[in-house]
MITI-484108 format. One record per residue (C-alpha): residue number from 0; residue in three letters; x, y, z. Coordinates in nm, 4 decimals. Example, Ala and Ser with C-alpha at 12.3 -4.5 7.8 and 13.67 -1.06 7.14 Angstrom:
# residues 2
num=0&residuo=ALA&c1=1.2300&c2=-0.4500&c3=0.7800
num=1&residuo=SER&c1=1.3670&c2=-0.1060&c3=0.7140
# end
This chain:
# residues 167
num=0&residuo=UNK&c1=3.5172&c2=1.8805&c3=8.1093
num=1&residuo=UNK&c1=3.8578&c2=1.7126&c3=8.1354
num=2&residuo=UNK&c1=3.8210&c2=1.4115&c3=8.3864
num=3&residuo=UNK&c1=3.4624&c2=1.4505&c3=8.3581
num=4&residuo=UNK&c1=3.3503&c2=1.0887&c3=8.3352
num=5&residuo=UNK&c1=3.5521&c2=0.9963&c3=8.6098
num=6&residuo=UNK&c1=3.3537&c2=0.8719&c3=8.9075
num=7&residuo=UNK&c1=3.2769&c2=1.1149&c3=9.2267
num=8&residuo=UNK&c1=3.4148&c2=0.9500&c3=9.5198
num=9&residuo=UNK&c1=3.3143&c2=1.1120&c3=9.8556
num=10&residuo=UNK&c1=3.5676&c2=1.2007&c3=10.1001
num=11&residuo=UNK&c1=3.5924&c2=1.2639&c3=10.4840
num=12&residuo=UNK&c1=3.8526&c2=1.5304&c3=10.4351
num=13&residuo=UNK&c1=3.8818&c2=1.5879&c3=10.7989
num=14&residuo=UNK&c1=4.0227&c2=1.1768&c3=10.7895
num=15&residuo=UNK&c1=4.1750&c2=1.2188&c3=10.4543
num=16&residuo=UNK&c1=4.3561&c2=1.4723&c3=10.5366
num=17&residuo=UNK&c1=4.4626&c2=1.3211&c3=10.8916
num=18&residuo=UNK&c1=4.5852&c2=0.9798&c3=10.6874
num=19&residuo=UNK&c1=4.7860&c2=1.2429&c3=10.4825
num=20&residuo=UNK&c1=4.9725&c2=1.3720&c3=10.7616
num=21&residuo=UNK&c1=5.0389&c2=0.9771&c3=10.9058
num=22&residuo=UNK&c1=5.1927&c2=0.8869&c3=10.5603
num=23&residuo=UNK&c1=5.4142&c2=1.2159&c3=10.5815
num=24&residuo=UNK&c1=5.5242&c2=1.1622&c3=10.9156
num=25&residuo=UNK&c1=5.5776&c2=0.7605&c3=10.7736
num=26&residuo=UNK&c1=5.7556&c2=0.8697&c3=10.4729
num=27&residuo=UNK&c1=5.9882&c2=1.0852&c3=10.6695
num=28&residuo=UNK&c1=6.0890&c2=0.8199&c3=10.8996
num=29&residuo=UNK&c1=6.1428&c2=0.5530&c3=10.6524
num=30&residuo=UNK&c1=6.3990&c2=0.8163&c3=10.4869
num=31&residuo=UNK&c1=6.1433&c2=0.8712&c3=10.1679
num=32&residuo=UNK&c1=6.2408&c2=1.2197&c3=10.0371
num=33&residuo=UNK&c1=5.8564&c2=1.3993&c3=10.0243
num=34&residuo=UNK&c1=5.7797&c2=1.6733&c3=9.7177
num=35&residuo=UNK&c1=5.4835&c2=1.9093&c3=9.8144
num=36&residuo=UNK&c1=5.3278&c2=2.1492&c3=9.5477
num=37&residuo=UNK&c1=5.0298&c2=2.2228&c3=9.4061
num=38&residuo=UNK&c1=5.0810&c2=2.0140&c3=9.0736
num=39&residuo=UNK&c1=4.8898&c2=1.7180&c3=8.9752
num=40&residuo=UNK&c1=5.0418&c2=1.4332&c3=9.0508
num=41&residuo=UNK&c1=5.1374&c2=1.3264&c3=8.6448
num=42&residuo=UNK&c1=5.2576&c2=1.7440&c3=8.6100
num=43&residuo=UNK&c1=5.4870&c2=1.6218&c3=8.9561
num=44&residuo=UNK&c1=5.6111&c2=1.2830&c3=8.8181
num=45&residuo=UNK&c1=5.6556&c2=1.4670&c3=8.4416
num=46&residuo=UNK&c1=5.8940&c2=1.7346&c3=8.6363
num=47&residuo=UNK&c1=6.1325&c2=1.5105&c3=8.8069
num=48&residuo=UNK&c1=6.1774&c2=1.3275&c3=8.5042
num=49&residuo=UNK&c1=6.2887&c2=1.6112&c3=8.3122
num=50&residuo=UNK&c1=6.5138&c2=1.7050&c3=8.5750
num=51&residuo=UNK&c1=6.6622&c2=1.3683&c3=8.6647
num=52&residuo=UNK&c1=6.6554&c2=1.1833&c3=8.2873
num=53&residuo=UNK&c1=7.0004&c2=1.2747&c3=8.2253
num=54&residuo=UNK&c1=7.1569&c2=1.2330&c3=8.5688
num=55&residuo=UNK&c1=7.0348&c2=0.8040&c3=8.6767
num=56&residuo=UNK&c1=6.7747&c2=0.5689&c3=8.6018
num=57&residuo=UNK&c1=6.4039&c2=0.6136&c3=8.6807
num=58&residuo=UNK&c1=6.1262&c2=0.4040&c3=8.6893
num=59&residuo=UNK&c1=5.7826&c2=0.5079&c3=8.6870
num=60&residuo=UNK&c1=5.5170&c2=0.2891&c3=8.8814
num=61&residuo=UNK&c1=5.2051&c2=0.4121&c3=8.6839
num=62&residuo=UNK&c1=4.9200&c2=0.2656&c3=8.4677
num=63&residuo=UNK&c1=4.8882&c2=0.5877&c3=8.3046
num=64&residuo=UNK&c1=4.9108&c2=0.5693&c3=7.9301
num=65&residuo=UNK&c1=5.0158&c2=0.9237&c3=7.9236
num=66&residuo=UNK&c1=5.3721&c2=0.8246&c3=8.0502
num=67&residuo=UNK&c1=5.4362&c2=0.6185&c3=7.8148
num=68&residuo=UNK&c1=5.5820&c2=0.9187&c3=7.6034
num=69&residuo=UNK&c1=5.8501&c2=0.9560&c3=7.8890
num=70&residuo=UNK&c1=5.9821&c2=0.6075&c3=7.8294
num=71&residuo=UNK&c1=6.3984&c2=0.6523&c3=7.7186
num=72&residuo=UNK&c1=6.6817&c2=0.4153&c3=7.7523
num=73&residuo=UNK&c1=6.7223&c2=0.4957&c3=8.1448
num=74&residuo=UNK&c1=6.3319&c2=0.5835&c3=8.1829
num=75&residuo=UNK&c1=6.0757&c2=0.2879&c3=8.2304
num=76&residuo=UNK&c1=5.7393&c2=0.2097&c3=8.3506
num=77&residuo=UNK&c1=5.6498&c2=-0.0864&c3=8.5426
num=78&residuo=UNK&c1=5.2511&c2=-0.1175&c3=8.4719
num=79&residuo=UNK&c1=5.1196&c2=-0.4058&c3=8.6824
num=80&residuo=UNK&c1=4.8999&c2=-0.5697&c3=8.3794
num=81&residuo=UNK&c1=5.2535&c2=-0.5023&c3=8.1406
num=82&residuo=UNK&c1=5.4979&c2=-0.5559&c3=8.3778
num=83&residuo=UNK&c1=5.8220&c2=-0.3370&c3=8.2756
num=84&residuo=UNK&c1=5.7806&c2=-0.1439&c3=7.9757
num=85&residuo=UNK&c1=6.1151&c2=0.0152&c3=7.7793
num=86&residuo=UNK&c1=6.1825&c2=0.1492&c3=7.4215
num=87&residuo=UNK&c1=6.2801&c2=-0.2108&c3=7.3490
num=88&residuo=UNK&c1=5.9663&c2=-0.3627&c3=7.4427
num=89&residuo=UNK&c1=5.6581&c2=-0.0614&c3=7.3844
num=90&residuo=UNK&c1=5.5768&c2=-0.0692&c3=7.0223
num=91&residuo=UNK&c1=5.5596&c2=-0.4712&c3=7.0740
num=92&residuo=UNK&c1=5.2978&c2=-0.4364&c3=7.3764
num=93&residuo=UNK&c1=5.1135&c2=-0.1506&c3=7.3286
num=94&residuo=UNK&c1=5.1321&c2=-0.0987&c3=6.9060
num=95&residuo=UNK&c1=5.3811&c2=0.2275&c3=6.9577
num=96&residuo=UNK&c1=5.6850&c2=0.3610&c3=6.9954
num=97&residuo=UNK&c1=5.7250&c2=0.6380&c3=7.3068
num=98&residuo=UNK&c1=5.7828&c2=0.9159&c3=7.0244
num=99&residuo=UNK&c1=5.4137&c2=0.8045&c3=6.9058
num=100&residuo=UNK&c1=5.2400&c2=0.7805&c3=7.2422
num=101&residuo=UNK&c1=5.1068&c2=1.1224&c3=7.1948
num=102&residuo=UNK&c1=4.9789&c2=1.0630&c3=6.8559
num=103&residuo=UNK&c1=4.8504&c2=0.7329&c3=6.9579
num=104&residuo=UNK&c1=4.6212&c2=0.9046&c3=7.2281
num=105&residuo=UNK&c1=4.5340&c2=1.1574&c3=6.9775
num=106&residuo=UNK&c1=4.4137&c2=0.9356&c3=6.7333
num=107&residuo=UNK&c1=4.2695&c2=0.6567&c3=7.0081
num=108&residuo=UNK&c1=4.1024&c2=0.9261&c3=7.3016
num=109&residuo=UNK&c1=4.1754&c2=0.8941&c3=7.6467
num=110&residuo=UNK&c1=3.8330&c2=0.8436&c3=7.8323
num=111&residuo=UNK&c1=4.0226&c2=0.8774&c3=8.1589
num=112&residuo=UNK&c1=4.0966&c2=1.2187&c3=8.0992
num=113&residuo=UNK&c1=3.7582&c2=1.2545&c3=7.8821
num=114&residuo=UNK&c1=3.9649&c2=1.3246&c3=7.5618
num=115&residuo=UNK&c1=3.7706&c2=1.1929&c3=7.2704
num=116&residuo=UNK&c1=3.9879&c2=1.0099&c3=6.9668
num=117&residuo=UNK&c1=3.9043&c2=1.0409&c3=6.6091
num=118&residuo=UNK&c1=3.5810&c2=0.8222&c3=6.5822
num=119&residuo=UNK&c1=3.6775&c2=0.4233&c3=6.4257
num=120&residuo=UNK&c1=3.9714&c2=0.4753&c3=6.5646
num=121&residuo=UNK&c1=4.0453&c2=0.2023&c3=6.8626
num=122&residuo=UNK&c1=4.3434&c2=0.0020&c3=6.9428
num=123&residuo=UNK&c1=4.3767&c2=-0.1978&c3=6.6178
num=124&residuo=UNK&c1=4.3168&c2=0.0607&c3=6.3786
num=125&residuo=UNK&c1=4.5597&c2=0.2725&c3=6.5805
num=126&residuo=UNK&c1=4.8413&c2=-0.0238&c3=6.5548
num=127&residuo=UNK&c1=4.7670&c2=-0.0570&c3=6.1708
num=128&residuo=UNK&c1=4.8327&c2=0.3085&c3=6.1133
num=129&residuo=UNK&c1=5.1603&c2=0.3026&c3=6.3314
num=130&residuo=UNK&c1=5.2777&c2=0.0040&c3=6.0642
num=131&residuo=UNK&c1=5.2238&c2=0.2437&c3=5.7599
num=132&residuo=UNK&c1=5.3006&c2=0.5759&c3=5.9236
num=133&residuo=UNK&c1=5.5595&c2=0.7141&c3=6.2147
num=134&residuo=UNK&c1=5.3569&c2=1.0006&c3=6.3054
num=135&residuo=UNK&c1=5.0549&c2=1.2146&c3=6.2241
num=136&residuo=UNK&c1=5.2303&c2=1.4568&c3=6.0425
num=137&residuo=UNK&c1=5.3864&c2=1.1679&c3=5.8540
num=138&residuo=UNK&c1=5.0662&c2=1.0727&c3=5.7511
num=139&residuo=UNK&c1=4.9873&c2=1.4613&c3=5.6150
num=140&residuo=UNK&c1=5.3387&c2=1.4388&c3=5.4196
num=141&residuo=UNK&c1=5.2966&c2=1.1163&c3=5.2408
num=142&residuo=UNK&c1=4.9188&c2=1.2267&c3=5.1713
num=143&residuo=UNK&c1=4.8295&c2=0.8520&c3=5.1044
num=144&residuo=UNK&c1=4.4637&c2=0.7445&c3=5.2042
num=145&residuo=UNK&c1=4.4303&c2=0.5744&c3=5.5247
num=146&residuo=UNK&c1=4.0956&c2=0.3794&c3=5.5365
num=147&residuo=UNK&c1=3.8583&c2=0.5782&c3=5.7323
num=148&residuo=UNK&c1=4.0699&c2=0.8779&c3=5.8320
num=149&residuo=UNK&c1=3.9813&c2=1.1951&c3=5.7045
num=150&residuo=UNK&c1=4.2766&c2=1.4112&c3=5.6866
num=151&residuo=UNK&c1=4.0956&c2=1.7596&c3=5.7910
num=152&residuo=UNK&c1=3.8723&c2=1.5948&c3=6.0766
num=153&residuo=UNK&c1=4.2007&c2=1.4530&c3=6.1448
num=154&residuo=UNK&c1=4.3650&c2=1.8245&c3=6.1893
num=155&residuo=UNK&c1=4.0316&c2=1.9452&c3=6.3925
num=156&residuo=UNK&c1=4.1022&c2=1.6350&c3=6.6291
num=157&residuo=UNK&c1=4.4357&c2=1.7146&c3=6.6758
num=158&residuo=UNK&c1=4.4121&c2=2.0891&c3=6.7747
num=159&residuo=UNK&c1=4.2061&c2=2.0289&c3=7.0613
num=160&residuo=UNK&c1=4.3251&c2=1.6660&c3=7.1926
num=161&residuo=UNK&c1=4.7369&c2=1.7542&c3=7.1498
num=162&residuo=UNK&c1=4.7350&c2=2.0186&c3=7.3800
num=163&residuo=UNK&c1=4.5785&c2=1.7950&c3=7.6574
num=164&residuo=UNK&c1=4.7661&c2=1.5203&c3=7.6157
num=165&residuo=UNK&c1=5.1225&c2=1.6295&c3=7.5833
num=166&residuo=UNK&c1=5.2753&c2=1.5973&c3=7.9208
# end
């Protein structure tokens, strides 16, 4: 079911895969160092991070919300509607820190990757509760009522979405 709602596009793989080996031979020319696997491209991207974070400065060319957990001092995204986004810029923009991204998409869905949120919970709920609370289990520990938010749904949301979104 994951990606389910996403739209079937129908390919010519005998072109696609012809236009594949174009942009390889392209890349190679230009210099571009190439990476071929079997990983999805965001289990790719995820990788390199990890590996490089500590060594220079990377920045991620993605609209993917699901990155936005990566985000560090020498790790940012440029998103073409947000332009650059850092950890001194995030919580302004999109309502969260990087540390909260996953609980954000926990508590909001992703219908790109057909996770479903915790229902009433959309973008401005999501921001209020990141003003009272710096995390989902921070929200279990203080045990204070959050309008709407049933603490035990809350738990049966978050076994099956947290596994699917943490990158």
């Amino acid at each position: 079911e994951y990606k389910a709602k996403r739209k079937k596009i129908g390919f010519d793989y005998e072109d696609m895969n012809a236009q594949k080996d174009k942009l390889k031979d392209l890349l190679y020319y230009l210099g571009i160092k190439q990476v071929v696997n079997n990983l999805e491209a965001d289990d790719l991207i995820y990788k390199v991070v990890r590996l490089k974070r500590n060594k220079k400065p990377i920045i991620i060319l993605s609209t993917d919300k699901d990155f936005d957990q990566l985000i560090a001092p020498n790790i940012w995204i440029y998103n073409e509607k947000h332009g650059f986004l850092t950890t001194k810029n995030l919580k302004r923009i999109k309502g969260y820190k990087p540390k909260q991204c996953v609980d954000y998409l926990i508590l909001r869905g992703d219908a790109s990757d057909n996770i479903p949120g915790y229902r009433g919970m959309g973008d401005k709920r999501c921001f209020e509760f990141f003003k009272r609370f710096e995390s989902i289990e921070d929200f279990y520990i203080q045990n204070i009522k959050f309008p709407g938010l049933d603490p035990i749904k809350l738990k049966e949301v978050e076994k099956i979405n947290r596994p699917m979104i943490c990158l």
